[in-house]
Structures are given as C-alpha cells and as structure tokens.
N, C-alpha and C positions, 0 to 999 in steps of 0.2 A: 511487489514493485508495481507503481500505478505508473503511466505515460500520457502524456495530455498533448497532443497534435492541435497547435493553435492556430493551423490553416492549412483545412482542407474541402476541397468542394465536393463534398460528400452529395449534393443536389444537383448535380450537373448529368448532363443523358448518357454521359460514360458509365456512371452506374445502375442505370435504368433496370437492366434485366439484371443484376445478381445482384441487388444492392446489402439486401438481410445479410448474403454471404460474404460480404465485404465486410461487414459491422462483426461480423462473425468471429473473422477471421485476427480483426482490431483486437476486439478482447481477447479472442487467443493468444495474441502477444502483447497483453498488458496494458492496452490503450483503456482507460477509464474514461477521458472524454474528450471531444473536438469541438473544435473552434469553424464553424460553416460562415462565411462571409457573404454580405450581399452584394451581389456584381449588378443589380439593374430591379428596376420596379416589377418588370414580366418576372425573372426568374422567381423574386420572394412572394411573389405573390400564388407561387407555384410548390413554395417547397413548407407551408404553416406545418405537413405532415412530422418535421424534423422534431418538434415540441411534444410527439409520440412517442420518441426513442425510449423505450426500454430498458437495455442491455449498456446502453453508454450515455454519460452524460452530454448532450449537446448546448453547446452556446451559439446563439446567433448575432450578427450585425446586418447591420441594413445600409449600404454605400453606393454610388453609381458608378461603376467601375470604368477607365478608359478604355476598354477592348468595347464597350459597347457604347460610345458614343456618339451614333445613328442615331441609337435607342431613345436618348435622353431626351425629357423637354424637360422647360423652365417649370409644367405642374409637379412635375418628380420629385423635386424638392420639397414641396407643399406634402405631398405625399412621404417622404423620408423626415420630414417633420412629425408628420402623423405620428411614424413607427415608433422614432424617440420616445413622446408621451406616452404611447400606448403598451412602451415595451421597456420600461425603465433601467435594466438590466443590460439593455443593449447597447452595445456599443459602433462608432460610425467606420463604416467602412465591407467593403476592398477600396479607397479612391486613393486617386492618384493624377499623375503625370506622366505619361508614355511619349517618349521622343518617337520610335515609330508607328505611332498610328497618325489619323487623320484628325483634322480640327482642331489646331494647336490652340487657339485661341480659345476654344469652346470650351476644351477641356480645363484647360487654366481658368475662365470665369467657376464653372461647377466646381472643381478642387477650391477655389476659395471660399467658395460660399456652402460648400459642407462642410469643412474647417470652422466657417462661426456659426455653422449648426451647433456642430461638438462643442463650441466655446459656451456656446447659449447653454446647452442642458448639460454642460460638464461631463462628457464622454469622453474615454480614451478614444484614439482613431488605430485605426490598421492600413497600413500605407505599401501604396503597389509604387513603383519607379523603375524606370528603363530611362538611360543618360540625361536622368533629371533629380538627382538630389539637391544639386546648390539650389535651383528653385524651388523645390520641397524646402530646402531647410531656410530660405529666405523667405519664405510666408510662412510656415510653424515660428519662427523666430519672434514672427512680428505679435502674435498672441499667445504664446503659448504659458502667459502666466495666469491666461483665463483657464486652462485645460487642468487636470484633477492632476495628481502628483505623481502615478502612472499615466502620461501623456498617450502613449499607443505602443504601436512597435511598426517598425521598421521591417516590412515584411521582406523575405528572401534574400537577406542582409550578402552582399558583395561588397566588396572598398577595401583600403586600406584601414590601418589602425586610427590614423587619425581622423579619417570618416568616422569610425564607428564612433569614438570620444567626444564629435561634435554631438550625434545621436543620447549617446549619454547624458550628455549635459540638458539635454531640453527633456528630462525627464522618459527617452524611449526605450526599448527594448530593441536589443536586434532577432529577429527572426533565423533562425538557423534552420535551412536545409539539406537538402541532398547534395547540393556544391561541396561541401565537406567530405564526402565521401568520393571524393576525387582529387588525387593527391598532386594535378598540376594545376589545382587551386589552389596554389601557394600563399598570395596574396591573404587572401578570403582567412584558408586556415589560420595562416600566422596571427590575424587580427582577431580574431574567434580565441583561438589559444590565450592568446594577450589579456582579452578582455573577462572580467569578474563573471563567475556562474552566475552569481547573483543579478545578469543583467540578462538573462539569453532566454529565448525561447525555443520550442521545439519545436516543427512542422516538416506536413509533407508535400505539401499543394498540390496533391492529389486530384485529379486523374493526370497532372504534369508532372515537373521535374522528378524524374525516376532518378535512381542512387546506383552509383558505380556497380554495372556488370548486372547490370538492368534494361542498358539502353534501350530504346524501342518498345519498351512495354508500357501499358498502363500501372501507373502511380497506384499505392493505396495506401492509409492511414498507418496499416499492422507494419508499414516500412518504415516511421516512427522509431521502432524497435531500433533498427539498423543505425539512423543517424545519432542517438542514443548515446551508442557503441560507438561510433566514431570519434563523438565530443566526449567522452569520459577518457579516451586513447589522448587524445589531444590536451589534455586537463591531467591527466592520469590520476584520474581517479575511480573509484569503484562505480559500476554502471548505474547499480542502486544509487550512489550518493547522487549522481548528473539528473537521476529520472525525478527522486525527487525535487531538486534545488527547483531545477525547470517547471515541474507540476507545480511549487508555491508560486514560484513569478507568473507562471499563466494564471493561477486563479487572482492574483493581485489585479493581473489583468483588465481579468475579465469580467469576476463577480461578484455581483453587485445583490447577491441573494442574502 
C-alpha cells in the first residue's frame, strides 16, 4: 500500500529538530510521497533541501500564502514567476482568501494575480480558504478554462455537498483531512461520503490540523495513514482500494514528471 499526503508542511520550524524522524516515521506507515506547499518567498527560499529527500517522494509548490501577508510585496510575484519557469513541474500555491487575517484588499489583489500566473503557465493551483469560497469560486470561475484539466484542489475541503459539486465542476479536487475523523463533522463527512473517490485527495496539514483523540499535538504526515482509514469507513471500502484511488488523483495532480 503506498499513501501520498498532498499537504503537508514538512519545512516549517515544528520539524526543525526531528524532522529525518518524521519522514521516518511516514514511510513506516506507507506514505510514499508529500505534497510541501509554498507559503511565502522567505520560507521557499529556505526549504531547496526538500529536492534531497531520499526515503519519500517530495512535490513542491511555490504560493504566497495569506497567513503571511505582512510578508508579501508586489516583487514576490516577479519572483513566483521566476519559480514557474524554473520549476516546470510545480505547481501554484498554498494561496488563498482568509476572512480572518488582515489586508482584505491586499490579499484579494495577490489571490488574483497568482491565479493568472497559474492561467499563464497552465498549473494546477492549491487553494487555502476560511469564509471565503463564494469569492474563491467567483474568480476561479472567471478563468478557469485557461487552467489544465486537473484545475488544483481545494485544500482542507469543509461545506456541504453542494459546495463540493460546485468545486467539481471547475475541474477541482477536494482536499480531505483530519475534519473527517471527527464524527460531529457531519456536514463535511456526509459530503465526502457523497462525493466520487475519484475526486478526493489525502492530506494532513501537518504540523496543524491533528485527527480525533490527538488533540493538542503536533500534526505529522505518518497520520495520513489514519484519515485513510476514516475515508475507506465512510466509502466502505478496503483501505488499500481508498490509498490507491487517492495516490492516482494526487499524482494527476501534481506530476508533471
């Protein structure tokens, strides 16, 4: 059985001191490869070591993420341009729309103008949102028939069913996490249940969103394994069948190898 975690911040300072033993620990429960996203020009410019991995396959994206919108200037782009050409394979993203941070404006110019980045070099996107999908999905709407045929995914997919069906239709993936493994995510599960294996992805968003009877701990990839097991419960089907459907839709995804 291989597991493919299509979003996790494996480059972030939570795994600084034990990081080999995190990766470790992935393979020991069958993670073959992750999905590292770029949250900001400082971090990726910090983390090229990822393209050394070993032991598991790693995929990168290059994004400006809205948790770090202080961070951003308008050369960032210039620079996330750069990474495109330079990194063919990659894909744009963590960006997004965050209703609670700061700089609503700000953040909405950047979200649209790495949007027709992605349009320009034909990349999937990876999409972060907190009570902002209708405007997520009213500017993807507006180009998304410049975007490749796997459009991105919809990371840490919450909504109902008819949410996620809009997300279908523009060509996305929903991101499944650890919400699933919590069973007064009713909502979430039902629509997850509902919705075609052949449309979902796996993730842990690691070193965040921990999985039921975890609380308070640090996130990690090998917990993958776990939400798995959840979505095959909820599918009923064999875990092996959920690990691979998931493994082909992430590399649809992602690779451009």
């Amino acid at each position: 059985m291989r597991l493919f975690d299509s979003h996790c911040h494996l480059d972030f300072i939570a795994f600084s001191a034990d990081r080999q033993d995190v990766i470790q620990r992935a393979y020991d429960a069958h993670v073959r490869a992750i999905f590292v996203p770029g949250v900001s020009r400082q971090q990726s410019s910090h983390s090229a070591w990822l393209d050394d991995c070993q032991l598991i396959d790693i995929y990168r994206g290059f994004g400006l993420h809205p948790y770090f919108i202080e961070q951003h200037q308008n050369l960032d782009l210039q620079w996330l341009e750069q990474q495109l050409v330079a990194n063919p394979q990659a894909v744009v993203g963590e960006i997004g729309i965050d209703m609670t941070c700061a700089e609503g404006n700000k953040q909405h110019d950047l979200f649209c103008r790495q949007v027709e980045l992605a349009c320009r070099y034909h990349r999937s996107i990876v999409l972060h949102h907190r009570k902002s999908q209708p405007e997520l999905l009213r500017v993807i709407k507006s180009c998304h028939a410049q975007l490749p045929e796997v459009a991105g995914v919809i990371h840490a997919f919450s909504g109902s069913f008819e949410q996620a069906q809009e997300w279908l239709r523009l060509g996305f993936m929903l991101g499944v996490g650890g919400t699933i493994t919590y069973e007064r995510a009713r909502r979430t599960r039902q629509a997850l249940s509902d919705s075609s294996l052949e449309s979902l992805v796996l993730e842990t968003d690691a070193p965040d969103m921990p999985i039921c009877g975890y609380q308070g701990q640090r996130n990690e990839p090998a917990m993958v394994n776990h939400i798995n097991q959840s979505l095959a419960d909820l599918h009923r089907r064999s875990v092996a069948d959920v690990a691979e459907i998931t493994w082909q839709n992430a590399q649809r995804l992602f690779s451009r190898r």
